[in-house]
C-alpha positions in Angstrom: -17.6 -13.1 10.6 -15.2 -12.1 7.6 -12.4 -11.0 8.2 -12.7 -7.9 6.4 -15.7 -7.3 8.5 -13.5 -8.0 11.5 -11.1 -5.1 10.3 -14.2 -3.0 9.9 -15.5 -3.8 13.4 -12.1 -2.9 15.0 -11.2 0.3 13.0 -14.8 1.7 14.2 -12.8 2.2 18.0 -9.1 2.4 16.6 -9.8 4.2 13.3 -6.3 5.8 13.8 -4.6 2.7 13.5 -1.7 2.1 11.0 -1.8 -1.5 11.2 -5.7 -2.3 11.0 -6.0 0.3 8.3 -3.0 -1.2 6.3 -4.5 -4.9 6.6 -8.0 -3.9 5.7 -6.3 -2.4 2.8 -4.6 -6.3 1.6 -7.6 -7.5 2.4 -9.5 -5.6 -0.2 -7.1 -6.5 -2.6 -7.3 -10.3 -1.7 -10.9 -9.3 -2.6 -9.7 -8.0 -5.8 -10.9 -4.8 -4.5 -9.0 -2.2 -5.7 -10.3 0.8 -5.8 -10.9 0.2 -2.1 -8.0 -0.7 -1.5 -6.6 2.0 -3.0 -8.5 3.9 -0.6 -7.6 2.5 2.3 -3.6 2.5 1.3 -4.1 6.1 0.7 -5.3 6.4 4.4 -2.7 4.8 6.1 -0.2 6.7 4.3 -1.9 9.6 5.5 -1.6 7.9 9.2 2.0 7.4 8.7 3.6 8.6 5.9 6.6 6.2 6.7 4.9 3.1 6.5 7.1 1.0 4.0 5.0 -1.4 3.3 2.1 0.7 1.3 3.7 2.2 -1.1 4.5 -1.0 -3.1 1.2 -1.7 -2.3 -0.1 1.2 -3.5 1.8 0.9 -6.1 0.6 -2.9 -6.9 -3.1 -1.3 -6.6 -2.4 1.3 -9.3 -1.0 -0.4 -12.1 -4.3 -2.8 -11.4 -6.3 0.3 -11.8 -4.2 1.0 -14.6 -2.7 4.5 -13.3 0.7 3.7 -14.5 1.6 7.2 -13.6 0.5 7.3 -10.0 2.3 3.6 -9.4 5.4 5.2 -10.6 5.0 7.6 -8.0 4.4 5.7 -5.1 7.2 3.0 -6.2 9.8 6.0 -6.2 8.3 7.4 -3.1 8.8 4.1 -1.2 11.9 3.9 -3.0 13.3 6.8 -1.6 12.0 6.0 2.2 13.3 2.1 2.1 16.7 3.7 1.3 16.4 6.2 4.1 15.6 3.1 6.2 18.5 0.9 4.7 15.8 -1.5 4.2 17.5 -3.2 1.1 14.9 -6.1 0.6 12.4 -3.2 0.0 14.7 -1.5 -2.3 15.1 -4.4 -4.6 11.8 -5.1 -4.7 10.6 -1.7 -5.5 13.3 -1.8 -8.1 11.9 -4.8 -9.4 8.8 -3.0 -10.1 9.6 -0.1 -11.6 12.1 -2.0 -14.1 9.0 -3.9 -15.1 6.8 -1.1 -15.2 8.6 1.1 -17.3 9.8 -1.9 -19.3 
């Protein structure tokens, strides 16, 4: 079994999970998947709105569906919330990518 069908498998009796949903999520974009991905970022955030790690995701995801606009946004989202968790390896990465974006 795949692992994305793994992910599927488990989500059907956790389907509130942050965690599963996030890594079904990289798994569709390992899968170059990104409008389901995007999806699926989009739902954990809607889980947990302070879960760090999708917004460069989501972010990542959006600029490859070329929504420059909407990456912008979720970079300064998660931005804002990796400051408010003094998570400075976040920060700088999320700096990174808006500098390049708006490059």
């Amino acid at each position: 079994m795949k692992r994305i069908d793994s992910l599927i498998e488990m989500l059907k009796s956790e389907p509130e999970d942050v965690f599963l949903n996030y890594a079904l999520a990289v798994e569709f974009v390992g899968e170059k998947k990104y409008a389901e991905a995007e999806t699926q970022f989009l739902k954990t955030v809607n889980l947990n709105s302070e879960y760090l790690p999708c917004y460069y995701q989501l972010g990542q995801v959006t600029e490859k569906l070329k929504k420059e606009k909407e990456a912008l946004e979720y970079y300064k989202t998660g931005l804002a919330l990796a400051q408010k968790q003094n998570n400075q390896k976040a920060v700088n990465e999320i700096n990174e990518a808006i500098f390049l974006l708006e490059d």
